[in-house]
C-alpha positions as CSV (number, residue, x, y, z in Angstrom):
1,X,-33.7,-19.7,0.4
2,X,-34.4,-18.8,-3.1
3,X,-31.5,-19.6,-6.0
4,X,-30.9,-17.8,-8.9
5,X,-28.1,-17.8,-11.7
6,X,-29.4,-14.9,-13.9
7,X,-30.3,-11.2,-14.1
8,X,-33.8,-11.9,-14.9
9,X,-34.0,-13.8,-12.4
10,X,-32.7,-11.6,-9.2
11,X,-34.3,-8.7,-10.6
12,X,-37.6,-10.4,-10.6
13,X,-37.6,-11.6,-6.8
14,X,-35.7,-7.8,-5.9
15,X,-38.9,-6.7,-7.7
16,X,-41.3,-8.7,-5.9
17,X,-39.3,-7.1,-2.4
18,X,-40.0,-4.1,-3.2
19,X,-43.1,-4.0,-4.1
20,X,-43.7,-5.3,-0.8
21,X,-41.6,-2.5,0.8
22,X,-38.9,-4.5,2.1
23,X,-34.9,-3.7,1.8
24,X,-32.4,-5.8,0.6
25,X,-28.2,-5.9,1.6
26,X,-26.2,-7.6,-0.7
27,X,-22.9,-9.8,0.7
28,X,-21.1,-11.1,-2.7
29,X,-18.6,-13.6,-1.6
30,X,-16.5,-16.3,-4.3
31,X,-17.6,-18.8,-2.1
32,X,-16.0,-21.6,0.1
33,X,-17.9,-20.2,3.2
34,X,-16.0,-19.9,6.6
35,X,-17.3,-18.2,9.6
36,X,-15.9,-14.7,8.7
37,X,-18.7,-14.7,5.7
38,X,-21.4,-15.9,7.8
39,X,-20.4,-13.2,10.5
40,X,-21.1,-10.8,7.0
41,X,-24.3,-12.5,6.2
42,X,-25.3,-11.9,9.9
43,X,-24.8,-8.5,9.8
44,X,-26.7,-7.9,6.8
45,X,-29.5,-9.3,8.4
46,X,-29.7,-6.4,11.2
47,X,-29.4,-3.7,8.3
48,X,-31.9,-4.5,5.9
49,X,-35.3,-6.9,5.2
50,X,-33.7,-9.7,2.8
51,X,-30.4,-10.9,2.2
52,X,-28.7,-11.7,-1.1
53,X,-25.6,-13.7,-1.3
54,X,-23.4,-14.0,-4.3
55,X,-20.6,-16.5,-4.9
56,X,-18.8,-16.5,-8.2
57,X,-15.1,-17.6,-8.5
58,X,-14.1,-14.2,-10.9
59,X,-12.1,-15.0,-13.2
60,X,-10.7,-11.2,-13.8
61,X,-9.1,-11.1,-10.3
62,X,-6.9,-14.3,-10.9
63,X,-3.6,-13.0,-12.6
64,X,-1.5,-15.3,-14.7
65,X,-0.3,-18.5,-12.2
66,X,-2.3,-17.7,-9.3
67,X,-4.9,-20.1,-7.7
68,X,-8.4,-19.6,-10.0
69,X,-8.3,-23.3,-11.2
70,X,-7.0,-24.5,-7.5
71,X,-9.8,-22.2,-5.8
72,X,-11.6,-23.9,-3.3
73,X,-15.4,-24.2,-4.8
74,X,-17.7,-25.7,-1.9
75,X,-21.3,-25.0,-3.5
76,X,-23.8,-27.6,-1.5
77,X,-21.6,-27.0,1.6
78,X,-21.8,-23.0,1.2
79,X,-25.4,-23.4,0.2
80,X,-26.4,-25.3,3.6
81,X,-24.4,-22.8,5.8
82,X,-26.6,-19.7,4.2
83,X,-29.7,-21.8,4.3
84,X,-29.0,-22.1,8.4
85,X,-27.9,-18.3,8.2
86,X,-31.1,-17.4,6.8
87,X,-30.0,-15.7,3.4
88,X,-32.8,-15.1,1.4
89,X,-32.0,-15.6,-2.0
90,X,-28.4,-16.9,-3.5
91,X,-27.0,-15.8,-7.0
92,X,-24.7,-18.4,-8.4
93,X,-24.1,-16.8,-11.6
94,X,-23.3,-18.4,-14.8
95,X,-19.8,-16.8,-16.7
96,X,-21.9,-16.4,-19.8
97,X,-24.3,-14.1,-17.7
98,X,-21.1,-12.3,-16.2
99,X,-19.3,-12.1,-19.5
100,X,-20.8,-12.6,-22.3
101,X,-18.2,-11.8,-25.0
102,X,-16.1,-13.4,-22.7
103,X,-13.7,-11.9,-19.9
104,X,-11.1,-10.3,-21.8
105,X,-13.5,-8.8,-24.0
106,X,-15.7,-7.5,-21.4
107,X,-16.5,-3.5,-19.8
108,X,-14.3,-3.1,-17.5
109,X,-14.6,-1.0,-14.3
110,X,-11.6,0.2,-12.7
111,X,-10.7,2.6,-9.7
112,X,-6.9,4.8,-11.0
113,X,-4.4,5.0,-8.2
114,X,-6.1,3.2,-5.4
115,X,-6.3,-0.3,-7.9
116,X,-2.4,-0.1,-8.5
117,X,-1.0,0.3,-5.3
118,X,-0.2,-2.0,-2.1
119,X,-1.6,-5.6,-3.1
120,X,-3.0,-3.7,-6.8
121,X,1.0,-3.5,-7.4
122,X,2.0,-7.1,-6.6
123,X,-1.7,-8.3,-8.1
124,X,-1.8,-6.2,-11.1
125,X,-5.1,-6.4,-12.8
126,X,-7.0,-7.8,-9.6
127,X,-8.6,-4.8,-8.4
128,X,-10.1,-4.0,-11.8
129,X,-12.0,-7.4,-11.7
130,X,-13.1,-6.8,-8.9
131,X,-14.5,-3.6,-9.2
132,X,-15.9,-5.0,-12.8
133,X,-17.8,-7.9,-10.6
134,X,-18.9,-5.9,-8.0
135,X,-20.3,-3.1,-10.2
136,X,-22.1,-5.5,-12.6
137,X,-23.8,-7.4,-9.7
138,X,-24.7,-4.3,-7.9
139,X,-26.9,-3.8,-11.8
140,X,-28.4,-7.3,-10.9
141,X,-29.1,-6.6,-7.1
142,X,-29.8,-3.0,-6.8
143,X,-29.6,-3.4,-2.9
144,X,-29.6,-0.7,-0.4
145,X,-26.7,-1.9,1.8
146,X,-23.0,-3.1,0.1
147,X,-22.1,-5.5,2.9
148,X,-17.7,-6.1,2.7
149,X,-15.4,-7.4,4.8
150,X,-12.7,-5.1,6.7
151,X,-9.7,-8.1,6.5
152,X,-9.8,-7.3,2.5
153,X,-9.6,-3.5,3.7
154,X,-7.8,-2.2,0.7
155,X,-11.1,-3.9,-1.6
156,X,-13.7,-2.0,0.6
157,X,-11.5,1.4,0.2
158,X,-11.7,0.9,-3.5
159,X,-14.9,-0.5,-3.4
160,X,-16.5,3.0,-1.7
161,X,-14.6,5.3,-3.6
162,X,-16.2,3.3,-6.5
163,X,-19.6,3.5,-5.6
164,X,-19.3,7.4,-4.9
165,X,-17.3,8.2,-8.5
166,X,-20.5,6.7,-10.1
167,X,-22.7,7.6,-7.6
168,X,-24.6,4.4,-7.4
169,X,-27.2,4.2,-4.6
170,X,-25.7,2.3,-2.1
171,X,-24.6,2.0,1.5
172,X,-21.3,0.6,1.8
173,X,-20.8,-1.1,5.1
174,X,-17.3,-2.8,6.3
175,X,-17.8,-6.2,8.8
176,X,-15.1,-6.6,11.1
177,X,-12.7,-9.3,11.0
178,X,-13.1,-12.6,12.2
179,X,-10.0,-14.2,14.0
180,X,-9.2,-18.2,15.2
181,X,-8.3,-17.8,19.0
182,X,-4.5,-17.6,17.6
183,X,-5.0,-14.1,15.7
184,X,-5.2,-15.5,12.2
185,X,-7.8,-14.0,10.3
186,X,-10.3,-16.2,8.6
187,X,-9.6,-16.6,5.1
188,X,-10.6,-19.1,2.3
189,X,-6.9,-19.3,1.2
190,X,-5.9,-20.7,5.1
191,X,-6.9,-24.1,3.5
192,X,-3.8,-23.9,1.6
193,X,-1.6,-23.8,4.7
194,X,0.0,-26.9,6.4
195,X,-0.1,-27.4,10.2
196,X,3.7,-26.0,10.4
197,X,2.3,-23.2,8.5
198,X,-0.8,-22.5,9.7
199,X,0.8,-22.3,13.5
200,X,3.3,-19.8,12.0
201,X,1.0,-18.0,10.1
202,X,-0.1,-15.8,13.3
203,X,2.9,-14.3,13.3
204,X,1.0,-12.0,10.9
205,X,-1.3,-11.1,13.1
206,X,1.2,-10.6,16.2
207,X,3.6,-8.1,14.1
208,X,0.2,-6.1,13.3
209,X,-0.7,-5.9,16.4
210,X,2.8,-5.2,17.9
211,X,2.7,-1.9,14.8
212,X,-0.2,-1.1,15.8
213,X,0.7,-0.6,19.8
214,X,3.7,1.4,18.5
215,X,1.1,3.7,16.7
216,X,-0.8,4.3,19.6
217,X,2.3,5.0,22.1
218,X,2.8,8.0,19.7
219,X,5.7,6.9,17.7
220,X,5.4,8.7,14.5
221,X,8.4,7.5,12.0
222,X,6.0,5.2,10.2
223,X,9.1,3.7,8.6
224,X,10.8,2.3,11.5
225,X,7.0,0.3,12.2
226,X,6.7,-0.7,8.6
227,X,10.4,-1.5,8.6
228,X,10.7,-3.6,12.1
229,X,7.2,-5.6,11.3
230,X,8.6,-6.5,8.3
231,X,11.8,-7.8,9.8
232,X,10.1,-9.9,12.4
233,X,7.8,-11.2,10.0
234,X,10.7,-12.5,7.4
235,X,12.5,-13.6,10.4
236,X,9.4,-15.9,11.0
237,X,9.3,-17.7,7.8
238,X,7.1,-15.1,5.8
239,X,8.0,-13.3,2.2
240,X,7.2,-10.4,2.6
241,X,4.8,-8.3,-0.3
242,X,4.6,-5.5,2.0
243,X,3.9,-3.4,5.2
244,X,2.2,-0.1,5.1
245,X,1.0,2.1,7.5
246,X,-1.8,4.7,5.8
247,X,-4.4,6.8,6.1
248,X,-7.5,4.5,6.8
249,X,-10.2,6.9,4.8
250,X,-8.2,6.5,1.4
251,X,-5.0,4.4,1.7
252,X,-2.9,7.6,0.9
253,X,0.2,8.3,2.6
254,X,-0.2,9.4,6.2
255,X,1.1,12.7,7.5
256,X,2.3,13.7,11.0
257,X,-1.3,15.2,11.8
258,X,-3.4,11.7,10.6
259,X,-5.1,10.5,13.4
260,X,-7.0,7.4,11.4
261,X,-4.4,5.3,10.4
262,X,-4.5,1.9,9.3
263,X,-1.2,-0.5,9.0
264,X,-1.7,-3.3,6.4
265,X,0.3,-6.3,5.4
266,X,1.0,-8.4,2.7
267,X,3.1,-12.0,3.1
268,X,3.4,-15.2,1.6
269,X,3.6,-18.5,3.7
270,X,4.7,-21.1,1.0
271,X,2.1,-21.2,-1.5
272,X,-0.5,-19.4,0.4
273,X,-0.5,-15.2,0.0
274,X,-1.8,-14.0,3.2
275,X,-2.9,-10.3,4.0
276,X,-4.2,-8.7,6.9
277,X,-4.9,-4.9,8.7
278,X,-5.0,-3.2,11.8
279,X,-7.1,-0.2,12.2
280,X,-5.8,2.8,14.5
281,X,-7.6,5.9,15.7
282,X,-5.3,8.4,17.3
283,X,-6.1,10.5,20.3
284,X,-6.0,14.3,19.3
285,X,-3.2,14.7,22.1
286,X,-1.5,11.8,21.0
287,X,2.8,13.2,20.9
288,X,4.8,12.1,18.2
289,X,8.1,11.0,18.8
C-alpha cells in the first residue's frame, strides 16, 4: 500500500493508474477503523481497479465543545487493517495541504436546506465541512466511484446532491450498514460508551426497527411513529436529538403517496451522540391507515 499526504502526491500515482487504464474508488474515512469501514473498503474493491483511502480528523465538522481534540486517531492500527484489506494507496493529509489559510479562512462548500436540517440543525456548521472535505479531496483523487456509508445516511443524501449541483464526475455509491449481533451499528464514537451504555445503546436500533415494521403494516400518521420511537427511546435512557421519518431520495417531508421512505434517529447516550436509519420501500398496494 502506497502513502501519501499531498496533492502532488495522489495525483501523481492517480496519474500513473490511468495511464495504465485502471479505475480508482475513493472511501474517505476520519479514521479509527472498525469493521463497518473495512466492509466500505471491500466494496470498493468489486467496483473499481485501485482503492484509495483517506483519513483526516476535519476540523470544520467539529462545532464548538464537541469531540475533535478527544477523537479517536488510530493511524498504525488503521494503516495495518487497510494493508490486510488491500487498499492501494492511503492519503493522510497534512491540515496545511487541506487548509492553507487556515480553516476558518478557507472555500467553503455547502449544500442549502439539506445541511441545516435533522442532525445539520443540532450540528450547525457540520455538514458544510463536510461537504468542503469531501469536495476538495474529490480535486485530489479524481476517482470514478464515491464510496459512503448508508449509517451516516443524511451525509450521503447531501453528499449526492453535491456532486450532481457541480456536476463532478463521480459515481456515488452507499455501503450498507454494519451491525454487532445486538443491532448497534458500528461507529467510531461506540468507543465512548460504557458497558451499561453500550448494552442500552441498542435500544436505538430496536425502536428503528419497531418504526420501521409500523411503516410497512401501512400505518401512515408518520407522527405517531416518530412520536412513539421517541418515547421508548427516552424511556430507555436516551436524549433524544430527533426522529424522522422522510423521503429516502432527498430527506424531504414524506407524503401519503411516498413509497421510499427512510426513518432516522438522532440520541445521545451520556457523552456519546449516537445516530442511526432504517430504510423502507413500500409496496404500491401498501393501505394507509
Amino acid at each position: 500500500m502506497i502513502f501519501a499526504e499531498g496533492p502532488s502526491e495522489v495525483r501523481e500515482h492517480v496519474a500513473n493508474w490511468r495511464r495504465a487504464g485502471l479505475s480508482i474508488a475513493f472511501v474517505p474515512t476520519m479514521g479509527n477503523l472498525h469493521e463497518g469501514h473495512l466492509a466500505l473498503v471491500e466494496l470498493a474493491r468489486r467496483q473499481a481497479d485501485r482503492v484509495v483511502v483517506s483519513i483526516y480528523v476535519n476540523p470544520l465538522q467539529f462545532g464548538p465543545g464537541e469531540d475533535f481534540e478527544a477523537y479517536p486517531r488510530t493511524l498504525d492500527a488503521d494503516q495495518g487493517k487497510l494493508t490486510v484489506a488491500a487498499a492501494d494507496l492511503l492519503i493522510v493529509p497534512r491540515t496545511t495541504d487541506i487548509y492553507p489559510e487556515g480553516a476558518e479562512r478557507h472555500t467553503f462548500v455547502e449544500v442549502p436546506g439539506l445541511s441545516d436540517d435533522l442532525c445539520g440543525h443540532h450540528r450547525p456548521g457540520h455538514f458544510r465541512g463536510v461537504t468542503t472535505i469531501v469536495c476538495k479531496l474529490l480535486n485530489w483523487v479524481q476517482p470514478d466511484v464515491l464510496i459512503l456509508g448508508e449509517k451516516d445516511y443524511q451525509q450521503l443524501v447531501i453528499i449526492r446532491r453535491m456532486v450532481a449541483d457541480l456536476a463532478i464526475p463521480v459515481t456515488v455509491i452507499g455501503g450498507a450498514t454494519v451491525r454487532e449481533p445486538a443491532g448497534l451499528a458500528l461507529s467510531s464514537r461506540n468507543a465512548y460508551l460504557t458497558p451499561d451504555e453500550r448494552a442500552q445503546a441498542t435500544e436505538l436500533s430496536r425502536a428503528l426497527t419497531e418504526g420501521s415494521t409500523a411503516l410497512l403494516r401501512g400505518v401512515g400518521d408518520f407522527s405517531r411513529i416518530e412520536a412513539e420511537c421517541g418515547a421508548r427511546l427516552s424511556r430507555s435512557g436516551f436524549r433524544v436529538d430527533y426522529v424522522s421519518v422522510r423521503r429516502a431520495t432527498d430527506l424531504s417531508v414524506p407524503t401519503p403517496t411516498d413509497r421510499s421512505l427512510v426513518i432516522l434517529a438522532a440520541a445521545w447516550l451520556g457523552r456519546t451522540r449516537l445516530i442511526d436509519n432504517r430504510r423502507v420501500d413500500l409496496a404500491p398496494s401498501a393501505c394507509q391507515q
